[in-house]
Structures are given as C-alpha cells and as structure tokens.
N, C-alpha and C positions, 0 to 999 in steps of 0.2 A: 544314740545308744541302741544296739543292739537286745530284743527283746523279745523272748518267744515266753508263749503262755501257755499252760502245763495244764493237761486237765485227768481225776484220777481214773482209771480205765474200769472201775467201777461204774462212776457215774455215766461215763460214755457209754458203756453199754445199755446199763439203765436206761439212759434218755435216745437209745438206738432202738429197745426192744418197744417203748413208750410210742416211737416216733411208726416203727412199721407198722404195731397193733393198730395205730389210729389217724395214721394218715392216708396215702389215698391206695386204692382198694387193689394197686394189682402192684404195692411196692415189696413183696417180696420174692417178683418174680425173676429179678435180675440176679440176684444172689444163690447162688446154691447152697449145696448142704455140706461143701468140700472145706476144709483148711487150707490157705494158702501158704506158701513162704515167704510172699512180699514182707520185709519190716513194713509196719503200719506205726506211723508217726502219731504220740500223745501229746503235743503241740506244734504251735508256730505261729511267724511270724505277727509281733504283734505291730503295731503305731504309734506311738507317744508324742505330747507335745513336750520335748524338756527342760523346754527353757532359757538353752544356753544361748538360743541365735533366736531376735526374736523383733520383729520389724514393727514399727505400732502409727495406728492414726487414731485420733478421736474417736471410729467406728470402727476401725479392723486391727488385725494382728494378721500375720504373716511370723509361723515358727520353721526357721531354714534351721533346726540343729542336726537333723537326721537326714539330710540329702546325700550323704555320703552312703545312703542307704534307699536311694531311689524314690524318698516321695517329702512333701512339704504340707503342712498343715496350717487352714486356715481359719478364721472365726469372727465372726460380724456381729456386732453390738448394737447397732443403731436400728431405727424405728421402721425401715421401710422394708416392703413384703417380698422382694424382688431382688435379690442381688447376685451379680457374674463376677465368676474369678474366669480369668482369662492367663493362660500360661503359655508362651512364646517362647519355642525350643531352640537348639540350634540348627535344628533344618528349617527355621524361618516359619513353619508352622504351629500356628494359636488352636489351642484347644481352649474352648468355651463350657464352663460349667454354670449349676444354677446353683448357689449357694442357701443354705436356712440359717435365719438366727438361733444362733445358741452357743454350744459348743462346738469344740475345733472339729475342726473335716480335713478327710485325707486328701491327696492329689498326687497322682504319681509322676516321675518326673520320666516319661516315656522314649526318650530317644540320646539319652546316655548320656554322659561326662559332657562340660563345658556352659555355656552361659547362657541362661532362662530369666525371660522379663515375668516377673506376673503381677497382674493387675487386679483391683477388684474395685466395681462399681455396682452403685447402687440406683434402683430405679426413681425417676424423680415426679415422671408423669408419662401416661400415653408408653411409648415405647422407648424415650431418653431414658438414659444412665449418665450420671456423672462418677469420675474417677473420682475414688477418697482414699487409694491410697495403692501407689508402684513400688516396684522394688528387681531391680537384677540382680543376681545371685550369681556366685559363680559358684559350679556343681562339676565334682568327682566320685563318680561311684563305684566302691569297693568290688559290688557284688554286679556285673550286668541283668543276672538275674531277678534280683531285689525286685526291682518294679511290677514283675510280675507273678510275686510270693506275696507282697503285702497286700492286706485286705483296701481297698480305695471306695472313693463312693461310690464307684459303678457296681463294685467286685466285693461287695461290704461284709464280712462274717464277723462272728466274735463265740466266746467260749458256749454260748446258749443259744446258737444259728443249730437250724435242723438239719441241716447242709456239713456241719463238724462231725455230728451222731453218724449218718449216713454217709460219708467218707471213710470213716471210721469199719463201718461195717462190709462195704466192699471193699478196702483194703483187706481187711483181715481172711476175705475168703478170695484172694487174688494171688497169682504165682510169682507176679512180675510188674515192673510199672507200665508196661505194655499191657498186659491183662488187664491193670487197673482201670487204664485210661477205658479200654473196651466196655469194661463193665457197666465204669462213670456214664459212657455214650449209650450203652442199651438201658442202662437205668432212666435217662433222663426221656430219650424220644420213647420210651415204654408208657410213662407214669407222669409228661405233661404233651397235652394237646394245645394244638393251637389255637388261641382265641382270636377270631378273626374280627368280632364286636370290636376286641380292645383293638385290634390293629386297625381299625376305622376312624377311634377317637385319641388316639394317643396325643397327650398334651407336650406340646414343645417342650417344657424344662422335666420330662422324666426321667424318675429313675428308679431300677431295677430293685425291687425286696426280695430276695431269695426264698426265705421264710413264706411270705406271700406265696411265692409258685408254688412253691412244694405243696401248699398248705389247701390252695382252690384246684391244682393239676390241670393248671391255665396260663399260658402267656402266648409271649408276642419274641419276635425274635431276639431280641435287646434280652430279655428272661432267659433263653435256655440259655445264650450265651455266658451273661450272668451267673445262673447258676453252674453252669459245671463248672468256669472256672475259679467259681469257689470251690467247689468239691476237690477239683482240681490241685488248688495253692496249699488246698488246707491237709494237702498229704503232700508235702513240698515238690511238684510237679508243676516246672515255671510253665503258665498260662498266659498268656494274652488276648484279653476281649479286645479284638477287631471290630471297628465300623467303616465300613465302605460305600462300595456298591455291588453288586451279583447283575449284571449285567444294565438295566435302567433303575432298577430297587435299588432303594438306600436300603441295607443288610447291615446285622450283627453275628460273628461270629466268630468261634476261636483259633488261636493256633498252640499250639503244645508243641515242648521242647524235651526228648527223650535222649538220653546216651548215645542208644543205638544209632539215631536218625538226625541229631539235634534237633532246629528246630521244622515244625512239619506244618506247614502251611495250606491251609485249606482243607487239610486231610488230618482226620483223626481215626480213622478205623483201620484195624489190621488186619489181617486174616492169616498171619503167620509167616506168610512169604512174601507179599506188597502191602503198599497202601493201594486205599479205594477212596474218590473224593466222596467226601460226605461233610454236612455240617447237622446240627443237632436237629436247627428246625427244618431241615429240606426232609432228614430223616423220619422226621415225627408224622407217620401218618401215612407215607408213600413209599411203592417199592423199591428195589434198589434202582430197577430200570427207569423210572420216572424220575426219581432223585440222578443219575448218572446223567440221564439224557440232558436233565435241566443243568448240573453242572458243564457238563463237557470235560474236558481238559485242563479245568481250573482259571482260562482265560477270561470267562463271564467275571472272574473277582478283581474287584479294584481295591484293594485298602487305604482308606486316609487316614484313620486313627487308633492307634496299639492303648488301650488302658490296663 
C-alpha cells in the first residue's frame, strides 16, 4: 500500500528555523534570501509493514506486501546480537545487511521486477550464522523509481529527520529540481567535513544516521552519501546511494535521476550548460581542480551496489 506522510508547513518551518539557529555554524550559507518556483513537496514516501504478505520463523518475519513498491521489510525476535539479511537479485547479486532486534527494517529491492532470495541469519559464535529463516519472492514493481524515493536503512528519514526541515528549506528557495539538487550538493560539502578519525575505525556492520551528520558536521563517505540522498528522496528526486569502488577505495556515492538528463551517474553538479564530475565527499574540502584531476573521466568509478 501506497503511503506518503503529510507534515503541516507550519511545523516545518518551525523545525527549519529551529534546525539553522542551532545547528552547525555556516548552515545558512547555502540558501539565499530569494524565492524560488520549484513546488517544494509537504510529504513522502513512507514504509509500512502491512501485513497482507508476510513470511514467519520462530525468529524472523519477512513482510513481501509492498514489493510492488520496491522494498521489503524485515524483523528479528530472537536473542542473539548479530544478525544478516541477505537479499539475492535477479542479476545474481547478494546484498548483505546488518540487521537489529526490534522492529521491522526496511530493504530495498534494488535492481527491479522479477525473483529475489532473501535470507536471514543469525550469529551463533565467532564469525558463524546459521539460516533461520528463506524465502523467494517474486517481485513486480509499479514504480522503477520507488526504490530510490523510499527511506531504507541506509537512506533512513522520517517526519522529525533534520534532513525533511532542511529539504524543505532549500526547495523553497530553488527555481528548479536542477537548482535543488545544486543547492542539496553546496549545502552538504559547505557544512560536513570529512572525518578521517571515523574513516580509520569504521565498524564493518555500519550504518549511516543522517541526523548524526548534520548534527557533529562530520562524516565518512557512506554519510554524505547518506544524507543527501535523503535530502534528496525527501523532495521526490529518485536518489541512489551507490557503493563501489573510485578507483582502489571502496567509495559511496550518489546518482540522481532528473527530467532533463535522467539518470546522471557519477555527476551531480551543473553549471547550466554541462555536467561536471563531482561526488559530495571528493567535493567537501577540495578545489574543483583537485577533485576533477582525482575523478578523471568518471572511469576511476566502479559501482557494485545501488541502495
């Protein structure tokens, strides 16, 4: 079932003027003092488990009812601190997640229509998992888009994310979803730096808090990526966090899907007349010529996984 969430434009602003006043020190340098024409969207995309399709073991659940909208929802009851859902596309490629007990979690179903294993295992000792609980689906998706409008656990927002307020606000002073996206890109490499501490200790099952970056004006490349393309979804601009490689770096990063261009790969910046390759975190911190030199051509990118 289809389900977007409505928030009043009162309190969005409210929690926009809340968020500039007192978060990090140079956020309202991106935004000018102009009116745009962009429509600027008062919801979206939400996730629901519904119920109707809904796969069970002793420790897990598996909800397929909203795959016809590009993501599947999971949830782990049992005792152990460790558990992998594992989702097997139809291009033969497994996407690995680190699951938590509690409630359901989202998962997108990344590479379209057709028949997805997913798996989830729990850890037993040491580095074993045992399976507790498979399942194949087969999947149809209305929207191609869907997968990368709904929030997932990489890509995670919800109606009280800092990330909705601040969406919210560069829309409003933007012309175009073209301007949008520019603003989203100088907002983000403006007002987070790169934390290279974190990028020394990153723990194998992480994952991205949006909220978090905005809130220290710190992350690691998995972060910017992260957040813009929340910022992103959440003014309905289909986003895809990319992970790859940038030539021997494992990288994150996004791709954006505009009218004009569809979708635009590797490159998010415009300058009216081209693109220019850039990603958020090569941007954060370096000039174009340093970021240009290190991209190249766009050839250094390898993609292995769209979230």
């Amino acid at each position: 079932m289809r389900r977007r969430l409505s928030c009043s434009i009162s309190i969005i602003l409210a929690c926009a003027m809340v968020f500039l006043l007192g978060g990090c020190s140079d956020s309202s340098s991106a935004v000018d003092d102009g009116t745009g024409s962009r429509e600027t969207r008062t919801s979206f995309l939400v996730p629901e488990a519904s119920g109707t399709e809904v796969y069970n073991s002793d420790l897990a659940s598996i909800d397929a009812s909203n795959t016809s909208e590009g993501y599947i929802m999971v949830k782990y009851s049992g005792s152990a601190t460790r558990i992998k859902i594992q989702i097997t596309g139809v291009d033969g490629n497994t996407y690995t997640y680190t699951s938590h007990k509690g409630g359901y979690e989202t998962f997108p179903l990344s590479v379209g229509s057709g028949n997805y294993r997913i798996d989830v295992l729990e850890n037993v000792q040491s580095n074993l998992y045992a399976l507790i609980l498979t399942q194949t689906i087969s999947v149809s998706i209305g929207n191609d888009f869907d997968p990368f409008l709904y929030p997932n656990q990489y890509v995670w927002f919800t109606p009280d994310s800092e990330a909705i307020s601040l969406g919210e606000k560069l829309s409003e002073k933007s012309t175009s979803d073209i301007d949008y996206v520019n603003k989203v890109y100088d907002y983000v490499i403006g007002n987070i730096s790169y934390d290279s501490e974190k990028a020394s200790n990153v723990p194998v099952d992480y994952v991205p808090d949006i909220d978090n970056t905005l809130k220290s004006g710190k992350g690691i490349c998995f972060d910017y990526a992260s957040l813009m393309a929340a910022v992103l979804r959440s003014q309905s601009i289909p986003t895809k966090l990319v992970v790859g490689y940038s030539g021997s770096a494992y990288h994150a990063w996004i791709s954006v899907w505009l009218e004009e261009t569809g979708w635009v790969d590797n490159v998010i910046e415009f300058d009216g007349n081209s693109w220019s390759l850039m990603d958020p975190t090569l941007g954060a911190g370096n000039s174009d010529k340093s970021v240009k030199e290190y991209i190249g051509d766009g050839t250094n990118y390898t993609a292995k996984y769209h979230y």
